[in-house]
C-alpha positions as CSV (number, residue, x, y, z in Angstrom):
1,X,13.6,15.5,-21.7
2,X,15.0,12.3,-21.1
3,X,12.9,9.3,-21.8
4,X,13.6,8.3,-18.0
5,X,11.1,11.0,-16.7
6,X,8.2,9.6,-19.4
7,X,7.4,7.3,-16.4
8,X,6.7,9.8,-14.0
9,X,4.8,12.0,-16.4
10,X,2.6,8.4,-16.8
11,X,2.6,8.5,-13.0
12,X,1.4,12.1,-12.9
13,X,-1.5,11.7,-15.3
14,X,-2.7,8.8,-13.9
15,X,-3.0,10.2,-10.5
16,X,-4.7,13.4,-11.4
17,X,-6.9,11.4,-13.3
18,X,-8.0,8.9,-10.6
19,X,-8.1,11.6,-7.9
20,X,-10.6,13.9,-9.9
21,X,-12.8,10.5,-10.8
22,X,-12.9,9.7,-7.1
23,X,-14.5,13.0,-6.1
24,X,-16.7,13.2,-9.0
25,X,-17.5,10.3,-10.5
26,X,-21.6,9.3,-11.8
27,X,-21.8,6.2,-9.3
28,X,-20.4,6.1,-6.0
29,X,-18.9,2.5,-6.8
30,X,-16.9,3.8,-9.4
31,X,-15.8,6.6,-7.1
32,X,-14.3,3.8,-4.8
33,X,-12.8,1.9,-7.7
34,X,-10.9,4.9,-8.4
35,X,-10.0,5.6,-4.8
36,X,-8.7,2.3,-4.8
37,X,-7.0,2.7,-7.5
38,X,-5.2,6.3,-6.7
39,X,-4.3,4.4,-3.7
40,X,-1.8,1.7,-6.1
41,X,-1.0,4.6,-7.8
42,X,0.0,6.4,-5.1
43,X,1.9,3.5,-3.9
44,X,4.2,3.0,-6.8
45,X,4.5,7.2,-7.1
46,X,6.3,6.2,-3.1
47,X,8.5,3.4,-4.7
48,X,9.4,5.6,-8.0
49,X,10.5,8.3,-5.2
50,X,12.7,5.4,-3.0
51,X,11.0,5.9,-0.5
52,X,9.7,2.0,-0.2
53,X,8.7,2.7,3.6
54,X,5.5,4.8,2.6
55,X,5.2,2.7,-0.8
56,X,4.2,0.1,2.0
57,X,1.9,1.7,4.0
58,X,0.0,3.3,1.3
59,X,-1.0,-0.3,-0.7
60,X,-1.7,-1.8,2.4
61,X,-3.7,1.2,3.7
62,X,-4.4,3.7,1.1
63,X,-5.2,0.5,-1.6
64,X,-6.4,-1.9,0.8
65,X,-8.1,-1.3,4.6
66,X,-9.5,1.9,3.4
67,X,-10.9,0.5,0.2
68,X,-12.6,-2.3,2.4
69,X,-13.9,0.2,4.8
70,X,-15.4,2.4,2.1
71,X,-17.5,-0.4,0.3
72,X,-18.6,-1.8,3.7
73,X,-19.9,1.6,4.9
74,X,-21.6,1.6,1.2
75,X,-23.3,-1.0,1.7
76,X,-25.5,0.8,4.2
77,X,-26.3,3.8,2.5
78,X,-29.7,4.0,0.7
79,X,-29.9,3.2,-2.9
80,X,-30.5,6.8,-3.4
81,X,-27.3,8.0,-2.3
82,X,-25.3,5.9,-4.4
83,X,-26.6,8.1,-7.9
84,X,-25.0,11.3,-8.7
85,X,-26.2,13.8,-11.1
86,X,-23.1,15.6,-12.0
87,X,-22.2,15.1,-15.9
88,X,-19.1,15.1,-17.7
89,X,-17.1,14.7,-14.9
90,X,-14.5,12.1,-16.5
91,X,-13.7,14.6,-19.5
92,X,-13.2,17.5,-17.5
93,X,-10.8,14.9,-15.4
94,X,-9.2,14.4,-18.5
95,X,-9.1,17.3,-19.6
96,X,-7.3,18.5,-16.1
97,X,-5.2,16.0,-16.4
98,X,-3.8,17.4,-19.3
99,X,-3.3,20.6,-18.5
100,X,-1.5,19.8,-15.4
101,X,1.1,17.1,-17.3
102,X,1.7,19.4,-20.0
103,X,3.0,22.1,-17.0
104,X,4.8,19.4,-15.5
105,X,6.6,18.3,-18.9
106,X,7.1,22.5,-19.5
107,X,9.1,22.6,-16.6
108,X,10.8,19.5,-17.1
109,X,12.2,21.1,-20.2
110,X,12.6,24.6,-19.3
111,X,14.9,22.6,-16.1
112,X,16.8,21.0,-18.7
113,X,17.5,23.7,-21.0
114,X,18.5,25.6,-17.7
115,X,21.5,22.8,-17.2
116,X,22.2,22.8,-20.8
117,X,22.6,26.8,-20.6
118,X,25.0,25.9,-17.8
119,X,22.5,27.7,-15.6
120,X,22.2,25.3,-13.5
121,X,25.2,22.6,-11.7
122,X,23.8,19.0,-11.9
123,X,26.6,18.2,-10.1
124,X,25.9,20.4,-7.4
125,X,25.0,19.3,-3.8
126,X,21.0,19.8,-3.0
127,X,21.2,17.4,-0.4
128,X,18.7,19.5,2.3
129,X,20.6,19.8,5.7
130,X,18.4,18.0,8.3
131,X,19.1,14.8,5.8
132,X,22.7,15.3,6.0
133,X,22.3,16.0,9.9
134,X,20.1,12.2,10.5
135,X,22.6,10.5,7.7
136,X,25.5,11.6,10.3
137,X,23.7,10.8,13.3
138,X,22.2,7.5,12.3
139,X,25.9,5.7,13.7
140,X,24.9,7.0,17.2
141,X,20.6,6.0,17.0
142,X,20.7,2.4,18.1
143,X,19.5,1.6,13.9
144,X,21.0,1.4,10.8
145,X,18.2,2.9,9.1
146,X,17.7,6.7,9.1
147,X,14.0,6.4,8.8
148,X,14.0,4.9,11.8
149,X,16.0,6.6,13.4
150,X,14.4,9.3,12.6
151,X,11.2,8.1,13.3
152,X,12.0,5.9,16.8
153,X,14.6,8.2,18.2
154,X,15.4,12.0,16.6
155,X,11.6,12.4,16.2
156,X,10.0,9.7,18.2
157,X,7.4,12.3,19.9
158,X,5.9,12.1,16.3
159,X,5.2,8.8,15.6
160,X,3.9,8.5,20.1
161,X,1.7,10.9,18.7
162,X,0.8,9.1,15.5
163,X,-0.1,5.8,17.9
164,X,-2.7,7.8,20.3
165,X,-4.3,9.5,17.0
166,X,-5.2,5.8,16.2
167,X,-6.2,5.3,19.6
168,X,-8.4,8.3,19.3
169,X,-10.0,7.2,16.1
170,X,-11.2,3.7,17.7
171,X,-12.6,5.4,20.5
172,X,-14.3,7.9,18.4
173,X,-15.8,5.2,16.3
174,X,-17.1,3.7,19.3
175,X,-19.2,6.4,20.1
176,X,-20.7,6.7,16.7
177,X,-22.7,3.4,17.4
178,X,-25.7,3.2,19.2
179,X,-26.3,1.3,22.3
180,X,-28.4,-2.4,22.2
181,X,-31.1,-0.4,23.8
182,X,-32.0,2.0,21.1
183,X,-33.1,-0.9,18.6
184,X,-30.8,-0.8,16.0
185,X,-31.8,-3.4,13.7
186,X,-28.3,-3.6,11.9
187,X,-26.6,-3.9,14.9
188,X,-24.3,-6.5,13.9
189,X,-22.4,-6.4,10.8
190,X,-23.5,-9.7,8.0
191,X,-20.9,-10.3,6.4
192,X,-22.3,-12.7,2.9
193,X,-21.3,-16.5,2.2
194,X,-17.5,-16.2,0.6
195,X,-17.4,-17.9,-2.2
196,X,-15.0,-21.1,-2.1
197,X,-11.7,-19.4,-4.8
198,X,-11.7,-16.5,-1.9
199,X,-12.0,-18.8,1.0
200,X,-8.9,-20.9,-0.9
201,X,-7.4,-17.6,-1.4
202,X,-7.0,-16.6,1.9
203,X,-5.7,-19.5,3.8
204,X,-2.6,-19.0,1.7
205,X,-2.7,-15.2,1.3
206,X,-3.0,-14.8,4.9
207,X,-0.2,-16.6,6.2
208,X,2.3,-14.7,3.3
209,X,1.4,-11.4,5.0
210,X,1.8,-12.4,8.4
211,X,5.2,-13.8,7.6
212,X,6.2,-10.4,5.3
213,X,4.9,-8.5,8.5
214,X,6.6,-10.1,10.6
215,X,10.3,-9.8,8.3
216,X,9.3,-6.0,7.5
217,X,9.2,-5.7,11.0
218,X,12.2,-7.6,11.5
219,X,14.1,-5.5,9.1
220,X,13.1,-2.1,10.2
221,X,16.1,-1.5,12.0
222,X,18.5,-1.3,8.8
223,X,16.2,-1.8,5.6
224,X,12.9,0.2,4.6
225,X,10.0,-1.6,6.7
226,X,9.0,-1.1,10.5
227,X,6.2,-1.2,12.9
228,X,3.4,0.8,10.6
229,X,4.2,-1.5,7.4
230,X,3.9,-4.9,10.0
231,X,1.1,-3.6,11.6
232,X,-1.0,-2.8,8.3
233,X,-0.1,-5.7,6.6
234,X,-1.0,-7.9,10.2
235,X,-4.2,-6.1,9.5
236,X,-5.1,-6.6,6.0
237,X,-4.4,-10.3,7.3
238,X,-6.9,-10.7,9.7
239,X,-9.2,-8.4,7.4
240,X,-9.1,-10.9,4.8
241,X,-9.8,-13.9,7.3
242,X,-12.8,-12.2,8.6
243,X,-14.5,-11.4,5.2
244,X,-13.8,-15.2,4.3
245,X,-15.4,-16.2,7.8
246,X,-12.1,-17.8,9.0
247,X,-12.1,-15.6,11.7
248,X,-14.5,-14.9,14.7
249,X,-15.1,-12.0,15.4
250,X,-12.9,-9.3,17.5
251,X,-14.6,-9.0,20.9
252,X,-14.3,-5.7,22.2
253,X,-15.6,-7.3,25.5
254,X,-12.1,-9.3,25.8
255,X,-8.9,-7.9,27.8
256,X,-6.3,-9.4,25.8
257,X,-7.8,-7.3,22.9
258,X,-8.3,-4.0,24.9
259,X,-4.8,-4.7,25.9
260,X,-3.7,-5.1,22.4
261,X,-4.7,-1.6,21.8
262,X,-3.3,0.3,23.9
263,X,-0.1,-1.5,24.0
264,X,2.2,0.6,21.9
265,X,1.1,4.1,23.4
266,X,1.3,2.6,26.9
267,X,5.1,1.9,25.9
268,X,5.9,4.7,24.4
269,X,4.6,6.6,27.4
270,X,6.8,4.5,29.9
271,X,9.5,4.7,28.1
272,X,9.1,8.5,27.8
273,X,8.3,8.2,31.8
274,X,11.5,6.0,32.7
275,X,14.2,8.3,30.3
276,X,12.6,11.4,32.0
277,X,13.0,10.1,35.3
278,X,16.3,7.9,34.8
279,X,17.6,9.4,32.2
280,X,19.0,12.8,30.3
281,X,15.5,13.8,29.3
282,X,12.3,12.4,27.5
283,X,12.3,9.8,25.0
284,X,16.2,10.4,25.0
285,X,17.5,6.7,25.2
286,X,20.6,6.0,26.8
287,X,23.2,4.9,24.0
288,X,24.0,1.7,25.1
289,X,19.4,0.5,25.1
290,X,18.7,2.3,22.6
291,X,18.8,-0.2,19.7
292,X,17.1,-2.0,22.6
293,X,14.6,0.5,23.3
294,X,13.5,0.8,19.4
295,X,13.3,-2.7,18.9
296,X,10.8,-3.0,21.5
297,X,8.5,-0.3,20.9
298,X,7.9,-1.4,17.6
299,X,6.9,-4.7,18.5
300,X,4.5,-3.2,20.9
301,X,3.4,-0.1,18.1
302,X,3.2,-3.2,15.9
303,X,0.2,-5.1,17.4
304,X,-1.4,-1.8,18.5
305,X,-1.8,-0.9,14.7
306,X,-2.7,-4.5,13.6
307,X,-5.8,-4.8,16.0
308,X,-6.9,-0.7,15.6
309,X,-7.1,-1.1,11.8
310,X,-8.6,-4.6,12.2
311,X,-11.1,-3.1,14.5
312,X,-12.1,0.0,12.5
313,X,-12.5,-2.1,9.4
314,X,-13.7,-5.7,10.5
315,X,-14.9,-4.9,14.3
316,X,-18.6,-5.8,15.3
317,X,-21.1,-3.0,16.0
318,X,-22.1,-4.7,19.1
319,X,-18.1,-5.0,20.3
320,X,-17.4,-1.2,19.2
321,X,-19.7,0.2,21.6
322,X,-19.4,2.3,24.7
């Protein structure tokens, strides 16, 4: 084994570790600090596999909105809840950890003692086909980048699909609150004093990931970024001004925001409409619009995402409501 796989070996541990300390750990606020964690983890497990895209996503979601979302929803548990009386939950962890990583690093070397054996051809192509089938269609997508592509064009039902499960989720948390009428007491989220470093923090944290949204967004059409990475990083944005106070809070009452929302699936959908009806079929865009066409969507997929994830983290009882 070369010393070029001890990081992913590192990697491996580290993520069996975290994810088995998350689901059992003593104290639920060390299961969120691991959570959090996994999520980095996970992130730079993306980046190891070059595949920067979902490296993206993954900090700004997996390590960020989500960890935000968990220790606000904490805070209203009971005290009660936030004990556990499992024991030994970390060695076993460990102890799993192990186990696993030494079967990874056994058939690490039983693959390289396979190539030595001449088993095996390093030199062989394992490309999968449908990658060699996007690389040589990429040229005809309207992008230079296969994701993309792949994403906006060859598979672009999946990610119209990925915008209205969003959409579903925001609804569905708005029916998990109650109405103004049952006497909710909590009704609208306190959010405590920020102290003056985070406050500082922000107004120049802020503006950094509204600019790198904006350029990931920008650059989604030949390097790794796009509407998911802009949107979640738009998000973690306005996240962060809201905990500080720098930002009022999202009215669900207002039609720009509703707007906002449905935005990207409402653009999807008439472009699907207007190739179906115009065009050879839908969501097949004419070659000439179709850089066009892609460019577009993502602007509009863009804001959808950045005021969803805003609103299911930072959004106001009282503006979620039915």
């Amino acid at each position: 084994m070369s010393l070029e796989l001890l990081p992913d070996l590192i990697l491996t541990m580290l993520l069996l570790i975290m994810a088995w300390g998350a689901l059992y750990a003593p104290q639920r606020a060390d299961a969120m600090t691991l959570f959090i964690g996994f999520g980095v983890v996970v992130a730079l497990t993306w980046a190891r596999l070059d595949a920067p895209d979902l490296a993206l996503a993954e900090a700004a979601i997996g390590a960020g909105l989500t960890g935000v979302l968990l220790m606000h929803a904490a805070r209203a548990l009971p005290a009660e809840l936030h004990q556990s009386n499992r024991t030994a939950t970390y060695w076993g962890a460990l102890a799993f950890a192990v186990v696993a990583s030494l079967m990874f690093l056994t058939h690490l070397l039983y693959d390289d003692s396979l190539l030595s054996a001449g088993l095996l051809d390093a030199e062989s192509d394992m490309t999968p086909r449908l990658r060699t089938l996007a690389d040589a269609a990429v040229a005809d997508s309207g992008v230079e980048h296969p994701v993309t592509a792949v994403l906006l064009n060859f598979r672009a039902w999946d990610t119209l699909l990925e915008l209205l499960v969003l959409l579903f989720a925001l609804n569905g948390l708005r029916q998990l609150f109650p109405d103004k009428r049952s006497g909710d007491n909590h009704a609208t989220s306190q959010w405590p004093e920020s102290l003056a470093l985070m406050s500082a923090w922000a107004r120049v944290l802020a503006p950094l990931l509204v600019v790198t949204g904006g350029y990931l967004l920008w650059r989604g059409s030949s390097e790794p970024g796009g509407a998911f990475q802009a949107g979640s990083l738009l998000a973690a944005a306005a996240v962060i001004l809201r905990l500080t106070g720098l930002l009022p809070a999202l009215r669900w009452s207002s039609v720009l925001l509703r707007l906002s929302v449905v935005a990207g699936a409402l653009f999807f959908l008439a472009v699907a409409a207007a190739t179906a009806i115009w065009g050879d079929g839908w969501l097949t865009y004419p070659d000439a619009y179709s850089g066009l066409l892609i460019i577009a969507i993502e602007v509009f997929a863009t804001l959808s995402i950045a005021i969803t994830l805003s609103l299911l983290v930072i959004g106001e009882r009282e503006d979620l409501r039915t």
